[in-house]
Short mmCIF file of the C-alpha atoms (twelve columns), coordinates in Angstrom:
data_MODEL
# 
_entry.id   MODEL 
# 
loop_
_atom_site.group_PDB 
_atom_site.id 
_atom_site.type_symbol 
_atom_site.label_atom_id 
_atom_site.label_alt_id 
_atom_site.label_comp_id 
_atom_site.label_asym_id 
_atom_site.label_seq_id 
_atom_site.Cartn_x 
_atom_site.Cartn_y 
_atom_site.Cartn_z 
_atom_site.pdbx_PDB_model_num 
ATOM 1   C CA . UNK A 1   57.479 17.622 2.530   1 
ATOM 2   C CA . UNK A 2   60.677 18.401 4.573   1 
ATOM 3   C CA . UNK A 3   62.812 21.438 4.473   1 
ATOM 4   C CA . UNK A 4   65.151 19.737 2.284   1 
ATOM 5   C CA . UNK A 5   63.182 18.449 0.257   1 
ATOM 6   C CA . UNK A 6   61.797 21.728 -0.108  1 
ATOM 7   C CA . UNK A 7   65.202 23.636 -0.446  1 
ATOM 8   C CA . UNK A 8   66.230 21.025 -3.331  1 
ATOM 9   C CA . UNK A 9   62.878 22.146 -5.743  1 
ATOM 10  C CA . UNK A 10  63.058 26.255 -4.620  1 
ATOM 11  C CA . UNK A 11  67.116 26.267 -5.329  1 
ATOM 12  C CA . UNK A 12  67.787 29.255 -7.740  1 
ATOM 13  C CA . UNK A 13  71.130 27.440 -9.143  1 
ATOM 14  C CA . UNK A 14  69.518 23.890 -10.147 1 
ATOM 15  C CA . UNK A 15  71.923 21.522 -11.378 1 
ATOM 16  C CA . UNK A 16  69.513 19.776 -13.621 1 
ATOM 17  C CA . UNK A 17  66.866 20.712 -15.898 1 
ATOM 18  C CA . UNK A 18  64.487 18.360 -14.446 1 
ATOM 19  C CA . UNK A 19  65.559 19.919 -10.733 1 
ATOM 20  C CA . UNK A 20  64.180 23.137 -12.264 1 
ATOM 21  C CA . UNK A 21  60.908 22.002 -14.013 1 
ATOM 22  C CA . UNK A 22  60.089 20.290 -10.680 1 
ATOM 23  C CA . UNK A 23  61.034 23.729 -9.013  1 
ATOM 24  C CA . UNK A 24  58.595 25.439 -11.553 1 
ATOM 25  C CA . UNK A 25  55.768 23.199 -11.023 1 
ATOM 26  C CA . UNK A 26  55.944 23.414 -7.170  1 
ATOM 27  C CA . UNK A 27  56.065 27.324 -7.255  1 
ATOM 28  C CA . UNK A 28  52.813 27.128 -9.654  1 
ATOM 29  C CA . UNK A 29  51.007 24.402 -7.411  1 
ATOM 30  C CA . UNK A 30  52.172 26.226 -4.217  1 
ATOM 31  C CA . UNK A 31  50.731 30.309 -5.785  1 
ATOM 32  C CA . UNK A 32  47.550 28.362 -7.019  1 
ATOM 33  C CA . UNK A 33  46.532 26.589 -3.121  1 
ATOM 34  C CA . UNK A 34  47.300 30.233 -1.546  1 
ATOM 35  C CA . UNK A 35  44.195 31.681 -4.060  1 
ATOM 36  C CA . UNK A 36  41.163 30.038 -1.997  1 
ATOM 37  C CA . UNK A 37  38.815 30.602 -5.193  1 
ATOM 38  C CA . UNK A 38  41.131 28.638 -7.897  1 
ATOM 39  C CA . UNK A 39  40.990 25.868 -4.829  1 
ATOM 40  C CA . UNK A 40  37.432 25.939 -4.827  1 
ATOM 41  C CA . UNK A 41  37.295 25.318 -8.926  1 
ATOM 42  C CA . UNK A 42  39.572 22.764 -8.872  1 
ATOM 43  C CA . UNK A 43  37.360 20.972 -6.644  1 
ATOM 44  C CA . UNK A 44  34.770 21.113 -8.683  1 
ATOM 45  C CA . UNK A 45  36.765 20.001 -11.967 1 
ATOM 46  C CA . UNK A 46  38.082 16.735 -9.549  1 
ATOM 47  C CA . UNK A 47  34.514 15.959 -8.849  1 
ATOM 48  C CA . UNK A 48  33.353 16.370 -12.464 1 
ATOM 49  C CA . UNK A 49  36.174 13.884 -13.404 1 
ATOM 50  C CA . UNK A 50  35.468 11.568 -10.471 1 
ATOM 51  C CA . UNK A 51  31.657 11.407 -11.391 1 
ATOM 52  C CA . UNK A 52  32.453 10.345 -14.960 1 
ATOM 53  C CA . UNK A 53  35.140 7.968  -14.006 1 
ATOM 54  C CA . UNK A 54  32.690 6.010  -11.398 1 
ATOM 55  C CA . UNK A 55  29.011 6.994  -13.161 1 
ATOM 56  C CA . UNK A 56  27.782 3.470  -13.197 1 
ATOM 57  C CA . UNK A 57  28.823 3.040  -9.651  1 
ATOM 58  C CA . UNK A 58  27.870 6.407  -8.086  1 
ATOM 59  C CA . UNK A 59  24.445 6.766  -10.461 1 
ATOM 60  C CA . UNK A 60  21.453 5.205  -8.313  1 
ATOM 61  C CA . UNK A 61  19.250 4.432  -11.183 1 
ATOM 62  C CA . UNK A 62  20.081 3.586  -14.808 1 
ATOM 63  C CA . UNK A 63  19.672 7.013  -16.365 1 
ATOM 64  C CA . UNK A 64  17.925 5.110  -19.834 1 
ATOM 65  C CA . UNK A 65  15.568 2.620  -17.900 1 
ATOM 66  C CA . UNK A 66  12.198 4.430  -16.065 1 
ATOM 67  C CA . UNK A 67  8.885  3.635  -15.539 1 
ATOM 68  C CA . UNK A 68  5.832  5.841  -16.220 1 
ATOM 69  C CA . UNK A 69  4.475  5.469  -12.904 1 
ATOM 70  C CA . UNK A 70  6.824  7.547  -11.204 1 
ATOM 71  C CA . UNK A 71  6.552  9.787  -14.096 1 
ATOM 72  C CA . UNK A 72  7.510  13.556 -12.908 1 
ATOM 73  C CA . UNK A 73  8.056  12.798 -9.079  1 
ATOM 74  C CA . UNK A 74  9.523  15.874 -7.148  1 
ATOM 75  C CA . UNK A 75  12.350 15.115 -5.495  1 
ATOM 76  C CA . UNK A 76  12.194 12.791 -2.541  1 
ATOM 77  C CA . UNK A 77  14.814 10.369 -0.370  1 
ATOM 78  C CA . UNK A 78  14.325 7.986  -3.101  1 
ATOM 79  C CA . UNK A 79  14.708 10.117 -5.941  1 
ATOM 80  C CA . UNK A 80  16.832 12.912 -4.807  1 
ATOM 81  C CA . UNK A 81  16.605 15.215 -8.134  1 
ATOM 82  C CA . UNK A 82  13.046 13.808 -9.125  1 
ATOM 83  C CA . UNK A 83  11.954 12.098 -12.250 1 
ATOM 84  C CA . UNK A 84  11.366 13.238 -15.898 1 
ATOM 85  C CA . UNK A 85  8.601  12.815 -17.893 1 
ATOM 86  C CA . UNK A 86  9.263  8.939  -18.573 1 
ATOM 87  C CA . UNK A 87  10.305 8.151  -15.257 1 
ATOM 88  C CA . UNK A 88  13.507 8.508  -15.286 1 
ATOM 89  C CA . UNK A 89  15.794 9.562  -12.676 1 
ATOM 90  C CA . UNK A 90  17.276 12.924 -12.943 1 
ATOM 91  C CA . UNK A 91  20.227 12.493 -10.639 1 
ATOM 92  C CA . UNK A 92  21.575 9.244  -12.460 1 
ATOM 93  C CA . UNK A 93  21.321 11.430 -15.977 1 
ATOM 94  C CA . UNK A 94  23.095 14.199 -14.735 1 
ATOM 95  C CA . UNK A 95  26.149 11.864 -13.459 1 
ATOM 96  C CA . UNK A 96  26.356 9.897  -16.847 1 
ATOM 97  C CA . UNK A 97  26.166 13.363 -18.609 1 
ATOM 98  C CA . UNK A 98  28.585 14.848 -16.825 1 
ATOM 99  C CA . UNK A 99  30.945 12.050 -19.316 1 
ATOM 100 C CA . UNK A 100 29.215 13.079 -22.552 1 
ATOM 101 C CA . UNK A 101 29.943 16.566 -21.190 1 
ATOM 102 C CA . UNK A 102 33.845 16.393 -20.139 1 
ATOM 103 C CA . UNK A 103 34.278 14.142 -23.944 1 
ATOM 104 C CA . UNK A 104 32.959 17.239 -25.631 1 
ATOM 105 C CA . UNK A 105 35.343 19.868 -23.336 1 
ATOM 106 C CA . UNK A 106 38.239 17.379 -24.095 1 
ATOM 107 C CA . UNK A 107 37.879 16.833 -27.304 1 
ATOM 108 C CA . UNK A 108 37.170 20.033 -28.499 1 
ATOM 109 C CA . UNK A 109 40.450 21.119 -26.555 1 
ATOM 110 C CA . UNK A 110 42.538 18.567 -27.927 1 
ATOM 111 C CA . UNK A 111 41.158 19.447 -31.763 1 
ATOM 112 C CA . UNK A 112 41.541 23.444 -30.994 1 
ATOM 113 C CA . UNK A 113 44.221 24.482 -29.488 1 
ATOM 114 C CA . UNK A 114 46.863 22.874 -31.085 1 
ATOM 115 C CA . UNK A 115 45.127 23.489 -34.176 1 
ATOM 116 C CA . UNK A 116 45.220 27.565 -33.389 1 
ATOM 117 C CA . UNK A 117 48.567 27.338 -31.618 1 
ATOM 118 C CA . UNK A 118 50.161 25.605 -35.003 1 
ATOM 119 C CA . UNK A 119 48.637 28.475 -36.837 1 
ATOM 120 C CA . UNK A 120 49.443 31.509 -34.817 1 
ATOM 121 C CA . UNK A 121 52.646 30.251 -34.672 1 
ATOM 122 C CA . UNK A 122 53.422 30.413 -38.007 1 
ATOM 123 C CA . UNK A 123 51.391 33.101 -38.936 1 
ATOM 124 C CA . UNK A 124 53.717 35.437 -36.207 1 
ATOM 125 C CA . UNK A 125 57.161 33.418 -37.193 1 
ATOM 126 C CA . UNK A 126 57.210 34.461 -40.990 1 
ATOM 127 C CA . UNK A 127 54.810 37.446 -41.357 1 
ATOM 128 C CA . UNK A 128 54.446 38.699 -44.515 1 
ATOM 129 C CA . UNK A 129 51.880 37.192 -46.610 1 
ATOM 130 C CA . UNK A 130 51.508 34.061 -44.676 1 
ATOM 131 C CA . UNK A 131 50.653 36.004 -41.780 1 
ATOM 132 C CA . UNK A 132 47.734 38.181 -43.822 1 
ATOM 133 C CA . UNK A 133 46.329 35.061 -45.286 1 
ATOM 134 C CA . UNK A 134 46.781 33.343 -41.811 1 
ATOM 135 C CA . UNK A 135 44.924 36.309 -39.802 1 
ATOM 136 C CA . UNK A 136 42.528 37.189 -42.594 1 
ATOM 137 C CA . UNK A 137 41.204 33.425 -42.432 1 
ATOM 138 C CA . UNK A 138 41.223 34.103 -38.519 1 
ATOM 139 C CA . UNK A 139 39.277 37.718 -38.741 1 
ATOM 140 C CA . UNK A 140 36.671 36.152 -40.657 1 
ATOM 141 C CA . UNK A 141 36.109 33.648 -37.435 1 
ATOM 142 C CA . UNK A 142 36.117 35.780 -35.083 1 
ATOM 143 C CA . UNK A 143 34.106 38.194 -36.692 1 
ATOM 144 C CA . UNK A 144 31.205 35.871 -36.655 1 
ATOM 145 C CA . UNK A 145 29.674 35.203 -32.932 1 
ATOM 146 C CA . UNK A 146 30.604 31.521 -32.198 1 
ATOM 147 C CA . UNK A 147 27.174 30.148 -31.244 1 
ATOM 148 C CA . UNK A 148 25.580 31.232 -34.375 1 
ATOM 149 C CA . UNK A 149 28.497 29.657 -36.636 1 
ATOM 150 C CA . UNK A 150 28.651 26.486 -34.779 1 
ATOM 151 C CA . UNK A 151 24.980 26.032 -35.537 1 
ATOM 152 C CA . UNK A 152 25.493 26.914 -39.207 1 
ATOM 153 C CA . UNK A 153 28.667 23.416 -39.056 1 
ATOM 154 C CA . UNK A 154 26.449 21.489 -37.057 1 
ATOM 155 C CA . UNK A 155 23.091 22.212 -39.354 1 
ATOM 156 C CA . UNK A 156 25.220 20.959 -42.520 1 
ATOM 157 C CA . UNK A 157 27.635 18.161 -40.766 1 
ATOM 158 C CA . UNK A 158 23.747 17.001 -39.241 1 
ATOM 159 C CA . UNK A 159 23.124 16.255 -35.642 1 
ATOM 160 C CA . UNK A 160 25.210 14.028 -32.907 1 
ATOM 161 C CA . UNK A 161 28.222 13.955 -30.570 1 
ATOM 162 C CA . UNK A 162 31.083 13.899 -33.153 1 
ATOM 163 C CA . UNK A 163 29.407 16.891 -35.420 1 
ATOM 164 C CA . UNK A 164 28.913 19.162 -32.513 1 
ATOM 165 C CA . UNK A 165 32.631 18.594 -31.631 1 
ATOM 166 C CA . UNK A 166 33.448 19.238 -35.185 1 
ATOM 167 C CA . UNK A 167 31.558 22.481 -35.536 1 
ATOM 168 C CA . UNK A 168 32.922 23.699 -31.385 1 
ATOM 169 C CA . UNK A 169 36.107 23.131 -32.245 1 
ATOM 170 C CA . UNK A 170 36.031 24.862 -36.397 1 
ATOM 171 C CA . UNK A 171 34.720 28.013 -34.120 1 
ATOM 172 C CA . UNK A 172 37.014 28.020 -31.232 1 
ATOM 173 C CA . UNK A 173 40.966 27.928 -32.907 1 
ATOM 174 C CA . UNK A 174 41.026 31.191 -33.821 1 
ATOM 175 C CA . UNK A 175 41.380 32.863 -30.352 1 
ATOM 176 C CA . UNK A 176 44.495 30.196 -29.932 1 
ATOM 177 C CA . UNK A 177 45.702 31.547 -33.243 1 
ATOM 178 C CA . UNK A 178 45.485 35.290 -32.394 1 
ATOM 179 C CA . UNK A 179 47.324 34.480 -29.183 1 
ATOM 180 C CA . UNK A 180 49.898 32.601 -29.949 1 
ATOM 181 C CA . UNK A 181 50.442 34.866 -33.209 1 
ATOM 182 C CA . UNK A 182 50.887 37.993 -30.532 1 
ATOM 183 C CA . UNK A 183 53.370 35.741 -28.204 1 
ATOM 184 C CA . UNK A 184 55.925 34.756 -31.534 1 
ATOM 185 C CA . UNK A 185 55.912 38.361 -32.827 1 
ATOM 186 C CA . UNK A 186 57.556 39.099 -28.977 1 
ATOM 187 C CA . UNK A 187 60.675 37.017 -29.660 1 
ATOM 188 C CA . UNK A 188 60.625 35.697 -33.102 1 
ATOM 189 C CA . UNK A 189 63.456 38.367 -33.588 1 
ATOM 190 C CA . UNK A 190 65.389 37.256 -30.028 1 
ATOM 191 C CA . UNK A 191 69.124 36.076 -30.009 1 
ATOM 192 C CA . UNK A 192 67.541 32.434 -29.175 1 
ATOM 193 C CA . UNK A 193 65.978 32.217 -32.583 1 
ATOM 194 C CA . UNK A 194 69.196 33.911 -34.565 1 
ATOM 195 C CA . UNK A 195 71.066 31.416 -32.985 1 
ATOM 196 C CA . UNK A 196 68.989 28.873 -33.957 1 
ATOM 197 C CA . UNK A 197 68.972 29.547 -37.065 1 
ATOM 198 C CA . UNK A 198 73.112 29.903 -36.949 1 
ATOM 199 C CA . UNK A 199 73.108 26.944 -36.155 1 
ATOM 200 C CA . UNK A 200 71.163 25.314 -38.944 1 
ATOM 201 C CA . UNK A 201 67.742 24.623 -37.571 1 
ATOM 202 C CA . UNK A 202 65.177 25.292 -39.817 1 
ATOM 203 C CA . UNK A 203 61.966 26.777 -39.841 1 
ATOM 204 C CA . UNK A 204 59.491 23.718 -38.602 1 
ATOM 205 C CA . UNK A 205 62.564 22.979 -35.973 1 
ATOM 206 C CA . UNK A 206 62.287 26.156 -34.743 1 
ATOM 207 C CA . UNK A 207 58.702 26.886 -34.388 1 
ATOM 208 C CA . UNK A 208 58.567 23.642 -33.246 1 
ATOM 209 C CA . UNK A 209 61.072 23.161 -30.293 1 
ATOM 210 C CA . UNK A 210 61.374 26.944 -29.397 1 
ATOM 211 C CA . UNK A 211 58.381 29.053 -30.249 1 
ATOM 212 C CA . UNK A 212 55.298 26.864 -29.746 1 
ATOM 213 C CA . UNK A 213 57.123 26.293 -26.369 1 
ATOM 214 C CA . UNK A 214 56.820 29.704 -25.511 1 
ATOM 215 C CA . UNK A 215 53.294 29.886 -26.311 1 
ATOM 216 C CA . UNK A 216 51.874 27.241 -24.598 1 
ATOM 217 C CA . UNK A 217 51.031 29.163 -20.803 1 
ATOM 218 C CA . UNK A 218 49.055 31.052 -22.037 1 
ATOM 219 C CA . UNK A 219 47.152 29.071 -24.092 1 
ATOM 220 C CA . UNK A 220 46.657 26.654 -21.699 1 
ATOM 221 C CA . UNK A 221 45.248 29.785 -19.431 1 
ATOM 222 C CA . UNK A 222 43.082 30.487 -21.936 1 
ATOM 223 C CA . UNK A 223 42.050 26.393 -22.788 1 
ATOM 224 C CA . UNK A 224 40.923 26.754 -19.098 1 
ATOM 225 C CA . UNK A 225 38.877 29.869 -19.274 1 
ATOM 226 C CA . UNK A 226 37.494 28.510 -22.371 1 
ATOM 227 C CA . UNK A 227 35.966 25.616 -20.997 1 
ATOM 228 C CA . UNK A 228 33.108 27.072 -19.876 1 
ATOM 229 C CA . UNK A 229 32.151 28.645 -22.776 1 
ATOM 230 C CA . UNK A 230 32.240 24.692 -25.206 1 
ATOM 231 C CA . UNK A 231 30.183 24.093 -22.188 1 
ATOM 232 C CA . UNK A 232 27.758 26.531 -22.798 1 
ATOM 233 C CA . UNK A 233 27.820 26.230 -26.723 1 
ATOM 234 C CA . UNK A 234 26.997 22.274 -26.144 1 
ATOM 235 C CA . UNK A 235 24.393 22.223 -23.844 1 
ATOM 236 C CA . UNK A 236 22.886 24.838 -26.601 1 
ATOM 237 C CA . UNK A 237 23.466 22.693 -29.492 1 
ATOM 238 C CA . UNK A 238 21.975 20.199 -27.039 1 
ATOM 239 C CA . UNK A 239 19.064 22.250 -26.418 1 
ATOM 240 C CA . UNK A 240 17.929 23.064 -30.044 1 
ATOM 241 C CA . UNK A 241 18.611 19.328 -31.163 1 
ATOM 242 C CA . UNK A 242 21.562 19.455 -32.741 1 
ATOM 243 C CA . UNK A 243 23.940 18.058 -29.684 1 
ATOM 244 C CA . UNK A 244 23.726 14.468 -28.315 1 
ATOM 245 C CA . UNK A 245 20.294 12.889 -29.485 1 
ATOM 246 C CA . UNK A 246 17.826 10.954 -27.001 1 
ATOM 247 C CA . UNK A 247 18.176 8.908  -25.034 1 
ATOM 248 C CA . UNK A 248 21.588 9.977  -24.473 1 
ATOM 249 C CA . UNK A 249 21.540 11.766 -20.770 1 
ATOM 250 C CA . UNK A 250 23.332 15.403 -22.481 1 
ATOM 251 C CA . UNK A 251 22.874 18.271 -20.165 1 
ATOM 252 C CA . UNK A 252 21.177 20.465 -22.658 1 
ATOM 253 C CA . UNK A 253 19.142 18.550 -24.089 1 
ATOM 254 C CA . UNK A 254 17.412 17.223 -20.907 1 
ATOM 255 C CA . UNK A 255 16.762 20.603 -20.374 1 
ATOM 256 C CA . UNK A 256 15.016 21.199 -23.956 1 
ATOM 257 C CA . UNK A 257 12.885 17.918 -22.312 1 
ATOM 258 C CA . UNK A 258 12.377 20.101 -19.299 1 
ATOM 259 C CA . UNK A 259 10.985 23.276 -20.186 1 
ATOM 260 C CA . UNK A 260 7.271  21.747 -21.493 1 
ATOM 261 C CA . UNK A 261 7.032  21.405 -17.735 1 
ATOM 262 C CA . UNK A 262 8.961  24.604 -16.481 1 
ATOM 263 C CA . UNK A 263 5.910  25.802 -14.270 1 
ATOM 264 C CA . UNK A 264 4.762  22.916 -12.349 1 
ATOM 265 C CA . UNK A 265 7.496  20.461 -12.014 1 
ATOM 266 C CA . UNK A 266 10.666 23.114 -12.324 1 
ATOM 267 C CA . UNK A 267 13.149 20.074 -11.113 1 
ATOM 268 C CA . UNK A 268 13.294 18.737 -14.912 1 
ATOM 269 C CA . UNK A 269 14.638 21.619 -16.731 1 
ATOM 270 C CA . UNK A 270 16.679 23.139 -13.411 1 
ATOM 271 C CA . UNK A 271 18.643 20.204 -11.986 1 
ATOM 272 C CA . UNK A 272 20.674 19.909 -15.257 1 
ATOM 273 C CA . UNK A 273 20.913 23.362 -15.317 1 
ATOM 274 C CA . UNK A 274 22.078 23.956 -12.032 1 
ATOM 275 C CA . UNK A 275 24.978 21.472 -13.005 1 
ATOM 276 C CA . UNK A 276 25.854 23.144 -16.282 1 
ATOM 277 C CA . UNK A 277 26.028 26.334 -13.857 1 
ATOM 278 C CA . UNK A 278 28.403 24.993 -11.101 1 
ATOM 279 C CA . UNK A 279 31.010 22.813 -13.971 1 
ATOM 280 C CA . UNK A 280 30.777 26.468 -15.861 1 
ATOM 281 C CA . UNK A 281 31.661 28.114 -12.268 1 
ATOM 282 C CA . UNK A 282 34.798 25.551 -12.037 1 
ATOM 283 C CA . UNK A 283 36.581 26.107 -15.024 1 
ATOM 284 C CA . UNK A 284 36.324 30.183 -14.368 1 
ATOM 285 C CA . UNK A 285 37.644 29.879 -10.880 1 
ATOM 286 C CA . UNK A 286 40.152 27.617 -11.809 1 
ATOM 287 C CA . UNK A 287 40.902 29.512 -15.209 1 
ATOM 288 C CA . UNK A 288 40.934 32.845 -13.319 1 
ATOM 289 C CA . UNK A 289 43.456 31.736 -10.525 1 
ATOM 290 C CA . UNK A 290 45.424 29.854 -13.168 1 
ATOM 291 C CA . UNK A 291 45.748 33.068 -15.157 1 
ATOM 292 C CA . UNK A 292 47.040 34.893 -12.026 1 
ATOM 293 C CA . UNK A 293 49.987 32.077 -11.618 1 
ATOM 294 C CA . UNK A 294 51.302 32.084 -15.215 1 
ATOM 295 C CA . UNK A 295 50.853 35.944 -16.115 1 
ATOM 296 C CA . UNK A 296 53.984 37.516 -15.833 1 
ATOM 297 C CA . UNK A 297 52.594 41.134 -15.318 1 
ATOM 298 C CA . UNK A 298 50.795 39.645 -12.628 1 
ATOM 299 C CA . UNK A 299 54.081 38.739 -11.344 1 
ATOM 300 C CA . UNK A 300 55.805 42.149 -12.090 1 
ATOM 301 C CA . UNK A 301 52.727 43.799 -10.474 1 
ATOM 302 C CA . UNK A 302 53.718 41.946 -7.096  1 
# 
């Protein structure tokens, strides 16, 4: 990029309001490759997306078809993650799960954020009984740890893909809704919003094209952060059999497959593992340097 280039998207007086959303996303992309860590997770998020976009082309096996005489092979040149108990390889399951993974992450995303953003919204623009009601639905969510009440959705919806991101995403809008609740109560009294409302906008108008706005930085901080943690809660839904169901290649449940044969052929249960570790590492480094970029008291604080 050249210096003028460069001088056009920094300018402090833009002349256009895309000139300064461009200016905004440059400063954000230019803070987040200075932090070396939130580089590192975003490498690891590209390479998750790149392995489900190309699975059938990058996978050297098909990760359904196996044959029982390479049944529980260590890894070798040939199989580089080893085989399962039917002969499958492990290296072509994990790359087609990393897609039943990232559906579940987006998905569950896509269903829960807006979902607690639309509520905490509301719940912080009108207060008063709406907001009791509102929160005191949301307390009783939170109150509950989320692993335990996404098995209790999942054990009535039954088992599969489209439960567990049904039950994920029922126990993960209430953090949205607490945070965007705190962010409206900040300015739903501002001049912006009286003048709004001098104006004639009403109430969905204004939540809609001024507060959730406002909101959305640092719920998207927290979507990222989050990530990890749907991760975790479907590779465990996975594990006890409530998750995908065989022979779909899901992270947690290969490694429910895995553990009969923990102590002598430890690649079954750990390869999956190990990638359920290092997608969970990405979306914290990446969350965490995120976080740094968009906070504003991190901003104040430097």
């Amino acid at each position: 990029m050249n210096a003028l280039s460069r001088n056009w998207l920094l300018s402090e007086e833009p002349e256009t309001r895309a000139q300064a959303r461009l200016g905004q996303f440059y400063r954000l992309c230019r803070a987040l490759f200075r932090n070396p860590l939130a580089m590192v997770g975003l490498a690891i998020i590209a390479g998750l997306l790149l392995v489900a976009a190309f699975a059938p082309l990058i996978a050297p096996f098909s990760p359904f078809e196996g044959s029982l005489q390479n049944r529980l092979q260590p890894p070798s040149a040939t199989h580089w993650m080893g085989t399962d108990e039917l002969g499958r390889d492990i290296l072509s399951r994990v790359i087609h799960g990393a897609r039943i993974t990232l559906v579940i992450v987006l998905l569950v995303a896509v269903i829960a954020a807006p979902l607690g953003l639309i509520i905490g919204a509301v719940s912080g623009y009108f207060g008063g009984w709406a907001d009791r009601l509102l929160m005191g639905v949301t307390d009783i969510f939170l109150s509950m740890p989320r692993l335990i009440l996404a098995l209790a959705f999942v054990a009535a919806l039954g088992p599969g893909i489209e439960n567990a991101v049904i039950a994920i995403a029922i126990t993960a809008w209430p953090v949205y809704a607490r945070i965007a609740r705190a962010e409206t109560l900040t300015f739903r009294n501002a001049d912006f919003i009286a003048a709004a409302r001098m104006q004639g906008a009403g109430p969905v108008r204004i939540i809609g094209r001024h507060v959730l706005p406002l909101c959305l930085s640092s719920c998207i901080v927290r979507v990222t952060l989050d990530m990890a943690g749907i991760i975790l809660t479907a590779a465990g839904l996975g594990f006890l059999g409530l998750g995908a169901q065989p022979p779909l290649p899901e992270w947690g449940a290969m490694i429910s497959r895995g553990r009969a044969f923990i102590l002598d052929q430890w690649w079954v249960a750990t390869m999956p593992g190990f990638a359920i570790v290092v997608v969970s590492l990405g979306f914290c480094l990446f969350g965490d340097g995120l976080r740094d970029v968009l906070d504003p008291r991190g901003k104040a604080k430097s």
